[in-house]
Legacy VTK file of the C-alpha trace (Angstrom):
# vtk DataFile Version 3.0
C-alpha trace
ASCII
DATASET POLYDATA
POINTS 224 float
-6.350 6.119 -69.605
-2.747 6.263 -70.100
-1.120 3.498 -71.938
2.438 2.495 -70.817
4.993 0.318 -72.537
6.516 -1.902 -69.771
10.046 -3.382 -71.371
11.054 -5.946 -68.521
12.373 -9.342 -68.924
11.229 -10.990 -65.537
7.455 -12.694 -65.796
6.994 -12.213 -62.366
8.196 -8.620 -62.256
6.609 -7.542 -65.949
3.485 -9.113 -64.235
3.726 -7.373 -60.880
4.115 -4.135 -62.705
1.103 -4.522 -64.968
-1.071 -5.322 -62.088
0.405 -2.501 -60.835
-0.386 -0.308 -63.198
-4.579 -1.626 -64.018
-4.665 -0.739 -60.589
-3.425 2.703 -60.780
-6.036 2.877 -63.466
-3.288 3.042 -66.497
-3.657 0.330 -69.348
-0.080 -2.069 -69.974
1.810 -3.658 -72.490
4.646 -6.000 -71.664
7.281 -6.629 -73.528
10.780 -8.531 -72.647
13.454 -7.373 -75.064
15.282 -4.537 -76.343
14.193 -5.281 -80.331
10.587 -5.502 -79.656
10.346 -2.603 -77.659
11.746 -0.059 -80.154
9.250 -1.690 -82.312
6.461 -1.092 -80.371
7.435 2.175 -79.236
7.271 3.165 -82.785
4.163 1.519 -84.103
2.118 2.604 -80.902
1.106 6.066 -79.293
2.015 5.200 -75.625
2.658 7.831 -73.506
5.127 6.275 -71.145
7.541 3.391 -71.394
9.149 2.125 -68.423
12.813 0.381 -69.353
14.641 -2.106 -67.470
18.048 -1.559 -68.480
18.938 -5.258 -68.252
17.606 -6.948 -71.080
18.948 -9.841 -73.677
19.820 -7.985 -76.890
19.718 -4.706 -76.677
19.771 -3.518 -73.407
18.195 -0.662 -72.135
20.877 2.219 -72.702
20.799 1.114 -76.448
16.808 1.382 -76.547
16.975 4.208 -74.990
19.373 5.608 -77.342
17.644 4.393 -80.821
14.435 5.384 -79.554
15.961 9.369 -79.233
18.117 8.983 -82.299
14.455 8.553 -84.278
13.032 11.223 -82.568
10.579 9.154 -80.415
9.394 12.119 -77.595
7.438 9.354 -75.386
8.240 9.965 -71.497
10.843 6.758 -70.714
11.241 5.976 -66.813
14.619 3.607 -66.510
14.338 0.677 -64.333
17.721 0.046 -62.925
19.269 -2.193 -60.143
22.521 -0.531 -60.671
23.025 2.072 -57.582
26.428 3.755 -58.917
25.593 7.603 -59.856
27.326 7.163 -63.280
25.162 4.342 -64.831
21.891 6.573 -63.917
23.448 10.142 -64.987
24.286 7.708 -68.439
20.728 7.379 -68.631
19.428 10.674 -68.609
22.139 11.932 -70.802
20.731 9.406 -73.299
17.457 10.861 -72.870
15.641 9.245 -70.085
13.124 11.190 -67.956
13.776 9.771 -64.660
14.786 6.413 -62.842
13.737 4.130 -60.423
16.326 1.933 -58.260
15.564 -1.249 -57.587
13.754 -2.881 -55.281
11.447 0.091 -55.474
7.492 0.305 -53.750
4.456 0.332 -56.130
3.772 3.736 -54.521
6.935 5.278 -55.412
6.685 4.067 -59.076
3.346 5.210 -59.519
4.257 9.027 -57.512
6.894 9.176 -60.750
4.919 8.008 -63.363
2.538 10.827 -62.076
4.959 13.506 -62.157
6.296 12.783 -65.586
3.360 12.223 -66.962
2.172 15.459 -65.589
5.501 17.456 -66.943
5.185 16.159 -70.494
1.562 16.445 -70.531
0.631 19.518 -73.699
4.152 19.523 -74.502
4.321 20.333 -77.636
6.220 22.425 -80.056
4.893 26.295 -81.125
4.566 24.501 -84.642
2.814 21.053 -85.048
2.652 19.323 -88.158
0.876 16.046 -88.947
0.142 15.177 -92.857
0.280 18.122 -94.871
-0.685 20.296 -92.096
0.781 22.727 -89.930
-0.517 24.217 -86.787
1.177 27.549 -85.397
0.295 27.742 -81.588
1.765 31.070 -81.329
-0.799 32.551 -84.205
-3.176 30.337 -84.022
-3.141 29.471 -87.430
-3.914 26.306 -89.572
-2.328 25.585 -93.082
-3.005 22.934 -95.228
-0.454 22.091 -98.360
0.834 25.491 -97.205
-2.262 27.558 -97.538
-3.599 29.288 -94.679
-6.932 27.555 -93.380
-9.828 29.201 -92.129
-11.142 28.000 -88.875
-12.901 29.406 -85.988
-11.666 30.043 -82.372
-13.513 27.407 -80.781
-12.027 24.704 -83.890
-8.774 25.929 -82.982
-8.670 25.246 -79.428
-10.212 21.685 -79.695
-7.431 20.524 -82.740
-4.974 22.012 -79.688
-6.590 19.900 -77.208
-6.308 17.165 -79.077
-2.834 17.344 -80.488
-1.763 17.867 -76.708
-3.229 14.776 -76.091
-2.204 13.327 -78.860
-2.907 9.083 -78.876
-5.747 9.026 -75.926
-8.964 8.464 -76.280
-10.846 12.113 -74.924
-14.780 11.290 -73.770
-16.546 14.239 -75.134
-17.162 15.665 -71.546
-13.109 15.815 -71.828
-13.200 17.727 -74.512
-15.768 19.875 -73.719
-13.996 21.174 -70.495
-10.363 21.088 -72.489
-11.465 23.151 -74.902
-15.316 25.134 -73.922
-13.942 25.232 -70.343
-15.674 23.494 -67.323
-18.160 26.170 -66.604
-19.858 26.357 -69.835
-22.950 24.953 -71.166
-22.850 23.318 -74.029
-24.122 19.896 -75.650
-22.424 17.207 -76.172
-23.176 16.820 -79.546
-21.536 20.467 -79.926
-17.950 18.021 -80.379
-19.163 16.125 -83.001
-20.134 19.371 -84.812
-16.708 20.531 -84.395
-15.345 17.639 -85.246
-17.212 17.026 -88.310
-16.090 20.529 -89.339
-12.225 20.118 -88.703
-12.361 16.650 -90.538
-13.569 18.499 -93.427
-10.063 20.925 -93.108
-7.646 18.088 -92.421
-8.503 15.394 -93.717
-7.668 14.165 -97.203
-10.369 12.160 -96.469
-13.243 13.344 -94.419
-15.375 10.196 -94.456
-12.804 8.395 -93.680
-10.813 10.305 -91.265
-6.791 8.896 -90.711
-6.367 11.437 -87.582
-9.465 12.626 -85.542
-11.096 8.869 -84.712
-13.823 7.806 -83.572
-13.748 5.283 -80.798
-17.584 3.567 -80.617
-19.063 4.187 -77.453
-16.029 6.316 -76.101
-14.686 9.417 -77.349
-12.557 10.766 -80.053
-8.552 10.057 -80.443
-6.081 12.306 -82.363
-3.763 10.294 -84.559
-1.925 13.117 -85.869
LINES 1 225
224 0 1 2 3 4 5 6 7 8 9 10 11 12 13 14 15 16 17 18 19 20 21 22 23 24 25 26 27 28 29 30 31 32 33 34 35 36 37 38 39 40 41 42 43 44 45 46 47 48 49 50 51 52 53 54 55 56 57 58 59 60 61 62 63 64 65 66 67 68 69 70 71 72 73 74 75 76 77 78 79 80 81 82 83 84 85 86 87 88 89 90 91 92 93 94 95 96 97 98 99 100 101 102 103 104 105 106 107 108 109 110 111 112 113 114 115 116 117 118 119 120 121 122 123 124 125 126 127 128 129 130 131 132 133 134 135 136 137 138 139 140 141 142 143 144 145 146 147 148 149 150 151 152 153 154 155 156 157 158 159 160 161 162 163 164 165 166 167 168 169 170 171 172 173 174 175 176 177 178 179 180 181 182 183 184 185 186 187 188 189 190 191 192 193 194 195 196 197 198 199 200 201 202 203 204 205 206 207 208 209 210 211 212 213 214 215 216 217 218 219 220 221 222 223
């Protein structure tokens, strides 16, 4: 389930687009100014944020541009009821994904939330770091306080499943065809193995893991 950050200062729009969005089967947060949002887009792993460019405060050029300045990579979809060319060239150039005029259908929102969800989906650099570890796509390598870590093939690909899904919750039948491949047989309980193994070479803490998580009754979420 995706999560998206909706930044919109009308109830009844901010309302409309959350039912929008539960019914699209994505999970929303509201929020109605330009402060809070670059909060929450900060302390929170969404993975899309749609911004109305009106807001009180900070409007949604500037949130756009702080969020980019800090290096926030999180898909943003501007919400504008400006038509002029310039105002939505101003907000890719500040780092937006895409926009949406206004008055827009449900249907169109949802086909681009889908397609830039879809683009920025794995994307990833060729060398991930989280903690004091580094991941190498290109070598498929692992190092920990700069020592090279041993792990297996089948380790590797699930820590590269789950850093390209970095912040959702993956059911282990997710990660089983992410990472095993849908044809193969294996056991659920395989993951956990896995998982118990790569805690053991990332973690400071193994027993109490900051980055691979367990979510009761659900799956596993990367952190990282």
């Amino acid at each position: 389930m995706a999560r998206i950050l909706i930044v919109e200062d009308e109830p009844n729009i901010a309302l409309g687009l959350e039912d929008d969005l539960i019914l699209e089967g994505y999970e929303g947060e509201v929020v109605g100014d330009g402060e809070t949002a670059c909060r929450r887009a900060r302390e929170e792993n969404f993975d899309l944020i749609l911004l109305d460019i009106m807001l009180p405060g900070k409007d949604g050029y500037e949130v756009c541009r702080e969020l980019r300045r800090s290096g926030l990579k999180t898909p943003i979809i501007i919400l504008t009821a400006k038509t002029q060319e310039a105002e939505k060239v101003l907000g890719l150039e500040l780092g937006a994904d895409d926009y949406v005029t206004k008055p827009f259908s449900p249907l169109e929102l949802c086909a681009r939330i889908k397609a830039v969800l879809r683009r920025s989906e794995g994307d990833v650099p060729d060398i991930y770091r989280f903690g004091t570890c580094e991941v190498n796509f290109s070598r498929f390598e692992l190092f920990r306080d700069g020592e090279l870590v041993k792990v297996t093939p089948q380790e590797f690909k699930l820590l590269a499943a789950f850093i390209r899904h970095r912040g959702r919750v993956l059911s282990r039948d997710q990660l089983l065809d992410l990472a095993w491949g849908e044809d193969a047989f294996v056991i659920d309980r395989a993951v956990d193995s896995h998982i118990t193994n790569l805690r053991k070479k990332i973690e400071p803490d193994p027993g109490e893991p900051r980055y691979l998580i367990n979510v009761r009754g659900v799956g596993y979420r990367f952190d990282g």
